[in-house]
N, C-alpha and C positions, 0 to 999 in steps of 0.2 A: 470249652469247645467253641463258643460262639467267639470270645478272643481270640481263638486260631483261624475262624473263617474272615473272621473281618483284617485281620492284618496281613492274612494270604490276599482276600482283594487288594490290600491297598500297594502289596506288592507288584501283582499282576497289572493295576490301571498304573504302575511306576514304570514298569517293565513295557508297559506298550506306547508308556510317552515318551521314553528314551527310545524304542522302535523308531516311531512315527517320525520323532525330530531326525533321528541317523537319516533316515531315508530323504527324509525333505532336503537336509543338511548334501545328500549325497545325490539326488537326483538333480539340486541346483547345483553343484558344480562342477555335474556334468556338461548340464545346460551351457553352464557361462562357456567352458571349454571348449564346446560346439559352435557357439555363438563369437567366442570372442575374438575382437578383431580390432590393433589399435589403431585402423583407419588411420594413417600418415598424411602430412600434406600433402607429399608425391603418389598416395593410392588414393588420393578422390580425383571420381573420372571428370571432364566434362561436363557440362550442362545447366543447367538452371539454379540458383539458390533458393528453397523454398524455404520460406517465411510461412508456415502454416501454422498461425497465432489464433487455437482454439483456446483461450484462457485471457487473462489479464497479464500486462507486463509488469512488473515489480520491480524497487531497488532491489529487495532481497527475496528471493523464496523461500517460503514457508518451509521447515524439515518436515517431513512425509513420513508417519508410522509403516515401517513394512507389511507391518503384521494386519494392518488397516488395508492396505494394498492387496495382502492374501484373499482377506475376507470379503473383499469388493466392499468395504464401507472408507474410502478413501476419498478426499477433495473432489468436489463435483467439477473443477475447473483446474488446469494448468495455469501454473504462474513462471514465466518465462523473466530472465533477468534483461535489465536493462542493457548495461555493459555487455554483455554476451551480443546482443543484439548488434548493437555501434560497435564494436569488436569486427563484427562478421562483415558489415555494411563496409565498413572503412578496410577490411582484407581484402572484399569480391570489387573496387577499383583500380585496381593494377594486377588482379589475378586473371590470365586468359583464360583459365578452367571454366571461370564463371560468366557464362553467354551472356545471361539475361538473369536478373534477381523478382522473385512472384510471391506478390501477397497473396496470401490464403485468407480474405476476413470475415467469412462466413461464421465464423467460431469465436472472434473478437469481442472480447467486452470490458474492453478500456484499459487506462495505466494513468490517467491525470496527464493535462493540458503540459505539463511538464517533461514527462518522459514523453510522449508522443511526439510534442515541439523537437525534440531530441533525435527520435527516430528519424523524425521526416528531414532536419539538416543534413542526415548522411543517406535519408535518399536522393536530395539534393545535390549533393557532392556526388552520388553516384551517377546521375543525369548528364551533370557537369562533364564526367568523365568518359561520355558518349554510352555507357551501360544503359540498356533498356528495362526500365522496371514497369512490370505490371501489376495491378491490382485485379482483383476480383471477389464478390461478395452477391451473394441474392439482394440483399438489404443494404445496406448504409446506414448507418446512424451517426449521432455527432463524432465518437471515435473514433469510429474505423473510416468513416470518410476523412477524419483530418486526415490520415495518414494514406489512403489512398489519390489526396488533392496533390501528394507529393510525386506520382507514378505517372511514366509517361504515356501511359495506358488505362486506363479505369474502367471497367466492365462488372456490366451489371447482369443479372438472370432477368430478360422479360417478364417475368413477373414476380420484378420488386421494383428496385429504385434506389432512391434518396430520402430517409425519413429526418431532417432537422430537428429539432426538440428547442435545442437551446439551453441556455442554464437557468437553473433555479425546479421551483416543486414544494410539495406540501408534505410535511412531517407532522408524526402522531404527539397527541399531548393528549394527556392521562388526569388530565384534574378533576373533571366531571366522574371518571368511574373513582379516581379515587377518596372526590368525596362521597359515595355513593356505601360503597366499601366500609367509609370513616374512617379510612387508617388518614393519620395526622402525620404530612411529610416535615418535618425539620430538617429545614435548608440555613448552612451557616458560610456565605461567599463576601467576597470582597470583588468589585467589577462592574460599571452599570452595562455594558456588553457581555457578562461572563454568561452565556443564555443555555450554557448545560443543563442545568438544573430547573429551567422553565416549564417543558414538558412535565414535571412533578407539581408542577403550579398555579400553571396558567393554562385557559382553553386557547390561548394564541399566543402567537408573537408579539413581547411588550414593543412598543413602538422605537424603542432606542437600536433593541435586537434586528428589527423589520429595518431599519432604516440601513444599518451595517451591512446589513446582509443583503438587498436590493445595490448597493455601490458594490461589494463587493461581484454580485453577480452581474451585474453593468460591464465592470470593467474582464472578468475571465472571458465573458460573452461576446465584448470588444476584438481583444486580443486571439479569440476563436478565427472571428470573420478575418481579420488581418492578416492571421497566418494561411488561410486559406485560400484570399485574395493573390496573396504574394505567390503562393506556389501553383496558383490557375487564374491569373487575371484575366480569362474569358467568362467565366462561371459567373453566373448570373446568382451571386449566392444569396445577395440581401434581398432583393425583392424573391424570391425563390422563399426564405427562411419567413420572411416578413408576411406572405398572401399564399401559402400552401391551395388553400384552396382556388385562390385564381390559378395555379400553375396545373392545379389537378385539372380545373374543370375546363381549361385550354388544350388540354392532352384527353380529354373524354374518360376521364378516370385514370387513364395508363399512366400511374408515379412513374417506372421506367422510361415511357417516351416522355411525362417531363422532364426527367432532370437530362437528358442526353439531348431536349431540345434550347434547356437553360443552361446548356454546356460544362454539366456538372461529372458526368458523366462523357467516355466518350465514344463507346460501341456495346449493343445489348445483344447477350449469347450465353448458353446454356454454359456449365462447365465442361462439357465436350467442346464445345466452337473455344472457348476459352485455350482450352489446354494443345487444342490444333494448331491454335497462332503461336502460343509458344512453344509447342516446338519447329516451326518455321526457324525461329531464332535459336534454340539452345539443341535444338535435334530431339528426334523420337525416344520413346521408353525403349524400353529390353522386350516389353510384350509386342503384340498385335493389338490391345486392347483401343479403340478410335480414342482419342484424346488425352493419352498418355504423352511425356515429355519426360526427357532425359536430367534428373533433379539428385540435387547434391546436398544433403543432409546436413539439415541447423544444427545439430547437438554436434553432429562430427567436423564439421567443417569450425563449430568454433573451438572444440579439442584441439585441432591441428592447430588453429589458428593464436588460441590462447597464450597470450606472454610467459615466460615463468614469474612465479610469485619470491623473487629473490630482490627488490630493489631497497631502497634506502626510505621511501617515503611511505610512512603508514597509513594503509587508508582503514579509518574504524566506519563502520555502517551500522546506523544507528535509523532500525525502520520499523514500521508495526508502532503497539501501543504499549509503553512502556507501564512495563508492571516491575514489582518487588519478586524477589527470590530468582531462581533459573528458568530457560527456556531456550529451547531452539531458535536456530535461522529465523527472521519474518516475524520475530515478538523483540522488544526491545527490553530485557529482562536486567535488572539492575545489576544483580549478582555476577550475570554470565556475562556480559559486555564490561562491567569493573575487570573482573578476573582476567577476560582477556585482553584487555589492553595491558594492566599491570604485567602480566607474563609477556606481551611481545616487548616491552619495556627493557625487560630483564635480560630478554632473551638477545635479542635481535638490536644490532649497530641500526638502528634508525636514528637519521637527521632530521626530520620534520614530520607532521600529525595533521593529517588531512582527515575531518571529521565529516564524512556525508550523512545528512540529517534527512529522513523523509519520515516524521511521524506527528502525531496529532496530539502527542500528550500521553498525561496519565499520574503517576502517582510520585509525588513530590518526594517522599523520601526517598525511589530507584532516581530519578532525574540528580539529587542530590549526591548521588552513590556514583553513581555517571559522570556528574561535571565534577567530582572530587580526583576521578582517576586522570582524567584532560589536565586538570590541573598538577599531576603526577610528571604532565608530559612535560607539562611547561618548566616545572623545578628542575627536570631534567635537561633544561636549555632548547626544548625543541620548538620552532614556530607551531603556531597551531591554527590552521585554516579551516573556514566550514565552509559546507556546500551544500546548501539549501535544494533538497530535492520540490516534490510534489505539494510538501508541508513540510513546516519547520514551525508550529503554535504549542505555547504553551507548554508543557515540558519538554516539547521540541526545542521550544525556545531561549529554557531554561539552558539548558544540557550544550546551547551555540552560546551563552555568556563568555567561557573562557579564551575565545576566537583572538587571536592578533588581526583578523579580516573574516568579514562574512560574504559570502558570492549567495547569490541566489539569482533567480528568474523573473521577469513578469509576471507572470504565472503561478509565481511560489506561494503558497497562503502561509503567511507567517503572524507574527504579534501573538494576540488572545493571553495577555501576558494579569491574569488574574487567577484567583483560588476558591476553590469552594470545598465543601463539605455537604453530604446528607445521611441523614437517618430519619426511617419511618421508625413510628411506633401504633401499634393497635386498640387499644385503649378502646376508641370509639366501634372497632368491628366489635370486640369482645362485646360491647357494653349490647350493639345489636341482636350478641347470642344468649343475653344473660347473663353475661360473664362479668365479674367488677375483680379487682385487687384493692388490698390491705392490708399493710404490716406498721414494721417502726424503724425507725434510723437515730443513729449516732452525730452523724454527720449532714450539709447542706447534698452530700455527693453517694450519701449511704444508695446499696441499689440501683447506679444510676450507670448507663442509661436503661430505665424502664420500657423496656418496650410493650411489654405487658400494659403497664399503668399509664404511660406516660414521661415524657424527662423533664427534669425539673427546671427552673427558671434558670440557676444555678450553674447547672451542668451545660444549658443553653450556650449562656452569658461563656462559661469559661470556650467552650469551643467556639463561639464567635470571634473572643479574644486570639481565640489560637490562630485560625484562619487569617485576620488581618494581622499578627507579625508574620505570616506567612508571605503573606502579599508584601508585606515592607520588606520581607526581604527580598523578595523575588525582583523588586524594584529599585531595590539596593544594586542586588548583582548586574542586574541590566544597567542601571546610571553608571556603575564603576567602569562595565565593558565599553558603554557607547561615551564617556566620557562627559555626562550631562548630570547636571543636578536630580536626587531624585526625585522636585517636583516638577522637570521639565519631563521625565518616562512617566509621572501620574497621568499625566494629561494626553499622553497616548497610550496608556494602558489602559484600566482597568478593563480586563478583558474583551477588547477590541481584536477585532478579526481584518489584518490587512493585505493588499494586494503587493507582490513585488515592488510591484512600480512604483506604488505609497510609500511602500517601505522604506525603498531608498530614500526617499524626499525627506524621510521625517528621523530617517538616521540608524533606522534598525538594524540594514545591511548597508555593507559599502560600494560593494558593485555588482554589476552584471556578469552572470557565467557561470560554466555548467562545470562538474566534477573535475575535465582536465585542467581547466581556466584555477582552480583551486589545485591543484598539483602542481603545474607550472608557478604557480605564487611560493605555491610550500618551498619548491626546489630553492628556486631563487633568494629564497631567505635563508635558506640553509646553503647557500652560494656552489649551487649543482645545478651544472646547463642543464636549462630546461628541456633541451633538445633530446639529452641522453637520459633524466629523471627516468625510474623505476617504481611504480610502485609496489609496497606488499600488503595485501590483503591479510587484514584482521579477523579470523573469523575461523568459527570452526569448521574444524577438516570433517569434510563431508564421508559418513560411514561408506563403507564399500560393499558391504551388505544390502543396504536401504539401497545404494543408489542399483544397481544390479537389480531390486526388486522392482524396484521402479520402472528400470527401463525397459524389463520383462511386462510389466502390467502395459505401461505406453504403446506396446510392441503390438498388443493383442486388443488397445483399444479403437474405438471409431469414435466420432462426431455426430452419433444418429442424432443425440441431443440435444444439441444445438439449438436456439431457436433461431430461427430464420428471415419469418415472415415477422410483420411489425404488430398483428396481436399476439403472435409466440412472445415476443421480444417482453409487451405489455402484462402476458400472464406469469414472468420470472420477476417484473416487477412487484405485484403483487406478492409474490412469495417472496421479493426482499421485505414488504412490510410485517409479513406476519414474522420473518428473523427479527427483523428492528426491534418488534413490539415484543418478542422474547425478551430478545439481550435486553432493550430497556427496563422488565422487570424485575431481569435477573441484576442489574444494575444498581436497581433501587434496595430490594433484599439483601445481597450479600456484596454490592461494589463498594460497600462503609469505605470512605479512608480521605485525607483531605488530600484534594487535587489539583492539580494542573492538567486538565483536558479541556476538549475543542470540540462542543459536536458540530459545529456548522463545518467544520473540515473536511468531515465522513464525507462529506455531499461532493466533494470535489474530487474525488481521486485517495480521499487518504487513505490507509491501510485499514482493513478490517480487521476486530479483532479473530484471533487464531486458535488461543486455548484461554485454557480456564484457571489462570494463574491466578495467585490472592494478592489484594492488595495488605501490607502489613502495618499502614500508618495508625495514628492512635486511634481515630475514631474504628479500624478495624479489629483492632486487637479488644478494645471494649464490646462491641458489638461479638465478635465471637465468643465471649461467655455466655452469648446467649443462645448458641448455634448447636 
C-alpha cells in the first residue's frame, strides 16, 4: 500500500510539472504574440538614438540562462556588443530619422581602452556628419568620460562631476595566509614576467613584474589622455587628472563646477533639464511627462539596421577565457569554437578567416584545439587575418600564431607569451590538525600527486619538464608566425605583458586597425573588393527561447542599482575584491591545468570569467583523482 502511495505522488508532482511548464510554455507565447513586433527600418519613428549603456560593452556577450532570468538570479550587468554599437553609430549618419544620438552613462562600467577607442571614432564620424550627440551621466569616471569627451554635449547632475582615477591599482596576494594555512603551493612556469602565479607566492609584486606592469600602465594611461585630448582639446584634462584636489578646492568642493570650469564638462543639469534639450532637437516623448524625448530603440534600430549574415568572409570571435570542453557565447571554449569553425568550413563557400581575438588566455591544450581548427582554414587555401581586440595574451596569443597578418591597436594588450602550472598540496595544514600520511610505492611517481602528503621531487621535476617544452613550443609557434629565430621571441617573451604600440616595434603584430581594417585585408587577399566584402559571422545561433526571455526580463527591468555617486562606484569595488579573492581560491583548488593566462590583463578591460568550465590539461586530470 505504501508503494501505491508513493508512486501516485510521484505521478501527481509529474502531472503538475507538465501542468505548470504547459502553462508557462502557453502564457509566453501569448505574451510574445501580443508583444511581437518586427520593428522595420521604415516603422522606426523619429527621434533620438538612445545609447542607454547600463552594463559593459563586449566583443561577445555572455549566453544568458533563461531559466536564471525566471528566477531573478541572472547577470547583475548587461553586456552590449561592440559591432551592434558601431553598426547603429555609422546607420544614424545619413539616416534623417535619427535627430540627435544620447548617451545614457549613468549605468556605464567599461569595455577596454579598445572598444571605447572604437566607439568614440564613430561618434566622431557622427559629429563630422553635423548629428548632435549628447552625453549625460551624474558621475564620470575614466570610461564613461572617454566616451562622453566624444559628445558635442557633456552633461553632468550638479551633484557629481568628473572622477579621473587613471590606470593601475592594488591586487590581493595570498602568501602570508597561505603560509599560515601551511598548504605548500607548487608552482611549475617558464617566464620571468609570467606574474599569474605570484599571488600564490609572493606578498608583492617581484620587481621584474612591477617594472612591466608600471610601462605597461604608463603607456594605456598616455594613450587615455591623447585620445581625450584630441576629441576635447579645451579640457583642461592633465592638470585636472594630475591635482584633483587643487581643482576640488578651486570649486569649494563642487567636483561638478570643476570639471565644467576645466572644461571637461559642458553644462550641469538634472536628467530632466538634460532630456528638455534633447528634445529641443529630436522632439517631445508620446507622454506629458517634463523631460521626456522622442527616442528610437538600440536593440531595434540595430535589428533593422543589421547586414545579413550571408558573405564570403568569416569572421570567428574568439572572447572571454579560454577553457577546454563546451561553452556559450562570451567563454572561449575549445570544443565549441573548434566545432564551429570546422562546420562553417564544411558548410559555407568562404574565401577568407578573419579571426577577432579579445581574450586573456587560459588553457593550452583549448588554445591548441583552437589554433589546430585556423590551421584547417589555411589548408583549405584561405587567408587568415587577426584582429586583435581589447587582449590578444597568451593563449590569446597563442590561438593569433596561424595569422598571414596580425592588426591590433595601441591599446591592445597582447604578448605574455609564457606557461605555467600550479598545484597546492596540504601536507602542512593536516600536520597542524594532527594529521600525518604513510604508505609505500612501486614507483618514483607511485601516488603522486600527493596532496595529502606532499609531491614528490620526481613528480616536481617531470611537470617542470613539461611546462618548459611547453613554452618552447609556444615559442616555436610564435618564431615560425613572426618569422624570427626562436631565440629572438625568447627575448621578448617569457611571459611579458606588451602594449600595441610595443608590439608593433618588436614584431608581434604587423599593423594598426580595428576589425574592418582586418576584413578589408582578408577580402583583398582572397581578391574581393573590399568595397562589396561581406562578412559571416561564426557563431552560435542565438536560441529564440532565451532571447524572448531576456528581452521580457530587460522590458520589466530599471537601473535603481546602478551606482552613481563615486563612494557607490568605490563600494562595487570592494565587492570586485571579495569576487577576485573567490575566483583566486577557487583558481588555486580546482584551476590544476598547465597554462597560458594573463592576470595583469583582467586589469585592463579583459573578459571576466563567465562559468565554471574545467580545465582538462594533465596537471587537471591528475589532480582530479583527488576530487
Amino acid at each position: 500500500m505504501a508503494f501505491v502511495k508513493g508512486a501516485w505522488r510521484i505521478l501527481v508532482a509529474i502531472k503538475d510539472g507538465l501542468v505548470l511548464l504547459f502553462l508557462l510554455l502557453f502564457f509566453g507565447a501569448l505574451y510574445a504574440a501580443l508583444s511581437f513586433s518586427p520593428r522595420p527600418a521604415a516603422g522606426i519613428s523619429a527621434g533620438a538614438l538612445l545609447l542607454d549603456l547600463d552594463g559593459t560593452i563586449v566583443e561577445q556577450p555572455a549566453e544568458v540562462d533563461p531559466f536564471s532570468l525566471l528566477s531573478g538570479s541572472g547577470p547583475d550587468m548587461k553586456e552590449y556588443r561592440l559591432s551592434d554599437i558601431v553598426t547603429a553609430l555609422e546607420a544614424a549618419k545619413t539616416d534623417s530619422k535619427v535627430k540627435a544620438v544620447v548617451l545614457n552613462l549613468d549605468g556605464f562600467m567599461g569595455g577596454g581602452q579598445v572598444a571605447i577607442a572604437r566607439v568614440g571614432q564613430a561618434l566622431d564620424a557622427l559629429r563630422a556628419a553635423k548629428k548632435p550627440v549628447l552625453a549625460y551621466a551624474t558621475l564620470y569616471t575614466d570610461d564613461s568620460y572617454q566616451l562622453a569627451a566624444h559628445a558635442s554635449e557633456a552633461w553632468s547632475d550638479p551633484l557629481g562631476g568628473v572622477a579621473i582615477m587613471g590606470r593601475g591599482g592594488s591586487g590581493l596576494y595570498y602568501k602570508g595566509l597561505i603560509d599560515k594555512l601551511g598548504v605548500n603551493t607548487h608552482v611549475y612556469r617558464v617566464g620571468t614576467y609570467k606574474s599569474f602565479v605570484e599571488p600564490y607566492i609572493r606578498a608583492d609584486q617581484s620587481p621584474e613584474a612591477k617594472q612591466a606592469n608600471q610601462a605597461l600602465a604608463d603607456t594605456l594611461w598616455q594613450n587615455w589622455q591623447d585620445d581625450v585630448a584630441k576629441a576635447r582639446p579645451k579640457a583642461k584634462i592633465a592638470s585636472y587628472a594630475a591635482d584633483p584636489v587643487a581643482a576640488a578646492r578651486a570649486a569649494k568642493g563642487n567636483m561638478a563646477q570643476a570639471a565644467l570650469s576645466a572644461g571637461l564638462i559642458d553644462k550641469l543639469g538634472d536628467a530632466t533639464a538634460f532630456g528638455t534639450r534633447v528634445a529641443e532637437i529630436a522632439g517631445e516623448g508620446s507622454d506629458a511627462k517634463a523631460g521626456t524625448f522622442a527616442k528610437i530603440d538600440l536593440a531595434a534600430y540595430v535589428k533593422a539596421r543589421k547586414p545579413a549574415n550571408d558573405g564570403q568572409i568569416g569572421v570567428l570571435t574568439i572572447a572571454g577565457n579560454i577553457v577546454d570542453g563546451e561553452a556559450g557565447p562570451g567563454t572561449a571554449a575549445g570544443d565549441t569554437i573548434s566545432d564551429l569553425l570546422l562546420t562553417a568550413l564544411n558548410e559555407k563557400d568562404l574565401k577568407a578567416l578573419v579571426v577577432r581575438v579579445d581574450s586573456p588566455g587560459g588553457s593550452v591544450l583549448a588554445s591548441e584545439k583552437i589554433r589546430n581548427a585556423i590551421l584547417a582554414a589555411k589548408a583549405d587555401g584561405l587567408p587568415v587575418i587577426v584582429s586583435m581586440g581589447n587582449v590578444a595574451a597568451s593563449g590569446g596569443y597563442w590561438v593569433s600564431t596561424p595569422a598571414d597578418m596580425i592588426f591590433a591597436e595601441p591599446d591592445t594588450i597582447t604578448g605574455s607569451i609564457g606557461v605555467f602550472g600550479i598545484l597546492p598540496s596540504f601536507e602542512g595544514t593536516l600536520a597542524k590538525m594532527g594529521v600525518t600520511t604513510d604508505g609505500v610505492a612501486t614507483t618514483p611517481l607511485s601516488g603522486q600527486p600527493d596532496l595529502a602528503g606532499g609531491t614528490s621531487p620526481q613528480f616536481d621535476a617531470i611537470m617542470q619538464m613539461g611546462v618548459e617544452d611547453i613554452y618552447r613550443r609556444f615559442v616555436g609557434l610564435v618564431a615560425q608566425s613572426r618569422r624570427k629565430t626562436p631565440q629572438q621571441i625568447d627575448t621578448i617573451a617569457q611571459g611579458r605583458v606588451w602594449d600595441g604600440g610595443t608590439a608593433r616595434q618588436i614584431g608581434l603584430v604587423d599593423r594598426f586597425g580595428g576589425l574592418e581594417d582586418a576584413i578589408a585585408e582578408a577580402a583583398r587577399r582572397a581578391k574581393i573588393d573590399p568595397k562589396t566584402a561581406r562578412a559571416y559571422t561564426i557563431e552560435k545561433k542565438p536560441d529564440k527561447w532565451a532571447e524572448w526571455i531576456e528581452a521580457m526580463a530587460q522590458r520589466d527591468s530599471d537601473d535603481a542599482g546602478a551606482p552613481r555617486d563615486l563612494l557607490a562606484r568605490q563600494a562595487m569595488v570592494q565587492r570586485g575584491w571579495a569576487m577576485q579573492a573567490v575566483g583566486d581560491v577557487r583558481a588555486l583548488v580546482t584551476g590544476a591545468g598547465i597554462r597560458a593566462d594573463c592576470l595583469e590583463c583582467r586589469s585592463y578591460g579583459a573578459p571576466k570569467p563567465r562559468n565554471a568550465a574545467e580545465e582538462r590539461g594533465v596537471m587537471a586530470m591528475i589532480a582530479g583523482l583527488w576530487r
